[in-house]
N, C-alpha and C positions, 0 to 999 in steps of 0.2 A: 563667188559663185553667181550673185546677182549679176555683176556686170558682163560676166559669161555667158548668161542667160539671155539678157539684153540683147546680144550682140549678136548669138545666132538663134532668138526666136522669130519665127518665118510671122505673126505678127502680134500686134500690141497685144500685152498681157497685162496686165495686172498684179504685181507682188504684193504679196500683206505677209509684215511679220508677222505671226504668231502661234502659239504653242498649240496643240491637239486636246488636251484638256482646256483648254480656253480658247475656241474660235470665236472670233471678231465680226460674225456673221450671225442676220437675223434668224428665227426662229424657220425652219421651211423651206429657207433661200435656193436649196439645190435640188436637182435630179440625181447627180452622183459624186460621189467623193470617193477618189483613189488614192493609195497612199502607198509607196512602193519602199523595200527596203527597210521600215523605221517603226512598224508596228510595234514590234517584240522593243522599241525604247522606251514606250506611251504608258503611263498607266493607265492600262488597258480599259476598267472599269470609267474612270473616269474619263477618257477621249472616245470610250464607244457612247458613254452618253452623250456628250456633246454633235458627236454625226449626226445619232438620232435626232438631239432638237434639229440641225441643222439641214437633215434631209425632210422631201416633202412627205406624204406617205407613200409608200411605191417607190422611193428613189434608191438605186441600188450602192454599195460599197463595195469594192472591188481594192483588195492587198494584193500585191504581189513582192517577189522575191526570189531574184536570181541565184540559184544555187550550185557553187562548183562540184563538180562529180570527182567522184573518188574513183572512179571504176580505171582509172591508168595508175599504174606504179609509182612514176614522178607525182602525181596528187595524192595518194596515199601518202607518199613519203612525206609532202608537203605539210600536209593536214597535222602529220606525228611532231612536225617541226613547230609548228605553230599552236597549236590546241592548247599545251600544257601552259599559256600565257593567257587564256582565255577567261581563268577562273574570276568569279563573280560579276563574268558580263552577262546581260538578257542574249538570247539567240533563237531566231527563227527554229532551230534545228532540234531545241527543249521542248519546243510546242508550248511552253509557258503561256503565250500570247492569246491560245482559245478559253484562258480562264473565262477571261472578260465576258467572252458570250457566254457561256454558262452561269457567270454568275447574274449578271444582267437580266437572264432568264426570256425565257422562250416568244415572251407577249412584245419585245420588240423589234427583234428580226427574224427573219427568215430562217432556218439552218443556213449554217456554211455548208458552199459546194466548193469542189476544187478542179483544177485540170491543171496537168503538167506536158509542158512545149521542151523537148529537147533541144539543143541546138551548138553549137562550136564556135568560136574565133580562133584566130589564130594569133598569136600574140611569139614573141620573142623572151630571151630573157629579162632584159633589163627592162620591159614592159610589165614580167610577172613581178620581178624584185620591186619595181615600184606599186606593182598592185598591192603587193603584201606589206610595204611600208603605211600604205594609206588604210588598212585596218585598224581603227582606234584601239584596241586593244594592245596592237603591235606600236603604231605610234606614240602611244602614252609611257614608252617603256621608258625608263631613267638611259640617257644619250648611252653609256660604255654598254649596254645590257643589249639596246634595240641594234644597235650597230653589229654586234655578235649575230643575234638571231638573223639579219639582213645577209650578213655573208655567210650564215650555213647556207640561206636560199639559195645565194647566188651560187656556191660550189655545187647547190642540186643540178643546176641547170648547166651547170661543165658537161661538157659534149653532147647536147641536146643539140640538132637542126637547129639554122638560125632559124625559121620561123614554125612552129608547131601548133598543132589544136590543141584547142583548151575547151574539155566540156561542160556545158554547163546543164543545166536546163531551169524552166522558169515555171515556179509556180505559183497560178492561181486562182484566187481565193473569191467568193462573193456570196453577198446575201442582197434580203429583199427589206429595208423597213417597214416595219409592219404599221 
């Protein structure tokens, strides 16, 4: 993914490994930190303190997280196919993830606000089948297990249009360090 990144960011960046409970940066250093997709893996308590020392005062935090919609049939179905593989993973979708601020308590950010962006792609099958492959819950599955689950998807998508919408919409999330 790094060298991915590399290759088409429009220009120099700066990569640093490291983890959300342990940022590699001074006390202050930023105005904003976003973090898309990966909240709900963090321990929560622990990586919201670390923003905080890490933003200035005033500097905001903005999550977000692309969510597939259920509202078509074929994603209904989708969701039934896949879900019951899901168990004792974190998921944006439990809300688990706003412990953190509560428990961290009120004196260091702001309330969360939210706003939700609808919006579609159009994707193919064998673009969803690989979607659904690269969900670690679904990838970590033992090889004979995940290959099964992989071709129910793909029988979902027998007779679907070669390329169809796929809803999504996007929500997010921010606050204010106090």
């Amino acid at each position: 993914m790094r060298a991915e990144f590399d290759a088409r960011a429009p220009v120099a960046a700066h990569l640093v490994a490291a983890v959300a409970e342990r940022l590699p940066f001074t006390a202050g250093s930023f105005d904003a930190v976003v973090c898309g997709q990966a909240f709900h893996w963090f321990d929560g308590p622990a990586a919201l303190a670390e923003v905080h020392r890490v933003l200035r005062p005033g500097g905001r935090l903005g999550l977000l997280w692309n969510v597939r919609e259920r509202t078509v049939e074929w994603a209904r179905r989708l969701a039934e196919l896949t879900e019951p593989y899901r168990t004792g993973v974190p998921t944006y979708r439990a809300s688990a993830w706003r412990d953190a601020f509560e428990r961290l308590g009120p004196d260091r950010f702001t309330p969360l606000e939210r706003r939700e962006y609808p919006f579609e792609h159009e994707a193919d099958a064998a673009t969803m089948v690989d979607r659904v492959a690269s969900i670690s819950w679904i990838g970590t599955l033992p090889g004979g297990e995940r290959a099964a689950v992989l071709a129910r998807v793909r029988a979902l998508f027998d007779g679907m249009p070669s390329r169809f919408p796929v809803p999504y919409h996007t929500d997010v999330w921010w606050c204010r360090r106090i």
